[in-house]
N, C-alpha and C positions, 0 to 999 in steps of 0.2 A: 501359690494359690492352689486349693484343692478344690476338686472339679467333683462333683455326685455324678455317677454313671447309671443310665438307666440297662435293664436287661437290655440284650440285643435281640432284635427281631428272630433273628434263628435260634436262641434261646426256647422263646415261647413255641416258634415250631416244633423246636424236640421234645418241649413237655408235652405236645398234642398228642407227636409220633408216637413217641413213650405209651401213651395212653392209649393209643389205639394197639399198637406193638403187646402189648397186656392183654386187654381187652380180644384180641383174634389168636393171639398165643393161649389163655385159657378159654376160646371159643365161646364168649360173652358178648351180646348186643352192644354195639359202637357205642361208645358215648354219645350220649346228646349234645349240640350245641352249647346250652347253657350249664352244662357239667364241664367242657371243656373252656367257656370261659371263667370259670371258677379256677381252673386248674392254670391257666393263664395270667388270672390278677381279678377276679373279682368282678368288684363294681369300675375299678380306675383301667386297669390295660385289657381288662376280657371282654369286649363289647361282640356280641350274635355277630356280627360285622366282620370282625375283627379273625372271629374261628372260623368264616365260609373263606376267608384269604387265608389266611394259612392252611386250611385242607387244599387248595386249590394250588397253592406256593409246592405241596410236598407231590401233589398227582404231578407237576409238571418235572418238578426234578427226578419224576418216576421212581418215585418211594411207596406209592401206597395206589390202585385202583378205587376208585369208587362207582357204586351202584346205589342210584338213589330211588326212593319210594316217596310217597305220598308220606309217612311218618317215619321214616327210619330211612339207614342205609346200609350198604353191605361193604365194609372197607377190606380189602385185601393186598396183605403184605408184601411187596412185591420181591423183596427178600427173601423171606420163606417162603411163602406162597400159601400162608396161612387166612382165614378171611375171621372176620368178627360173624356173629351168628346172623341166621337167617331170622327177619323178622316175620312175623305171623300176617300179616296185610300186606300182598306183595304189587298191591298195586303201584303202576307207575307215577311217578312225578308230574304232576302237570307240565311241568316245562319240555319234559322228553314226547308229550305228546303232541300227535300230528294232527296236525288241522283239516280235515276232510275239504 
């Protein structure tokens, strides 16, 4: 009996890697979420959801820093030491801010 295998989870991490690893190597704006789920599978395995775990899968295995803004982020390769460019609105994240 033959079995269909789906990609493996670390598959689609490396196509994100991959893309961010381009992206800071030619010093280009991170990809956006729903550019990286494109790059992942679409509408079926790329869900917005789907790309915040996997960036989050590759900071912990300390592959990649992130620095997050209000619309963009700054990923840097923890390899090289190369980062994706700086965006033009560097306000913070709501989530990083502190509550007086």
């Amino acid at each position: 009996m033959s079995r269909i295998i789906a990609a493996a989870p670390w598959e689609k991490d490396m196509n994100v890697y991959r893309a961010i690893y381009i992206a800071a190597d030619r010093g280009l704006p991170c990809p956006r979420a729903d550019d990286l789920a494109e790059i992942i599978g679409g509408e079926e395995g790329g869900a917005i959801s789907t790309t915040v775990l996997i960036m989050h899968r590759l900071e912990h295995r300390g592959l990649i820093q992130t620095e997050r803004y209000q619309r963009a982020r700054v990923v840097t390769i923890m390899e090289t030491g190369k980062r994706t460019a700086e965006p033009r609105c560097k306000t913070p994240h709501w989530r990083s801010m502190r509550v007086a």
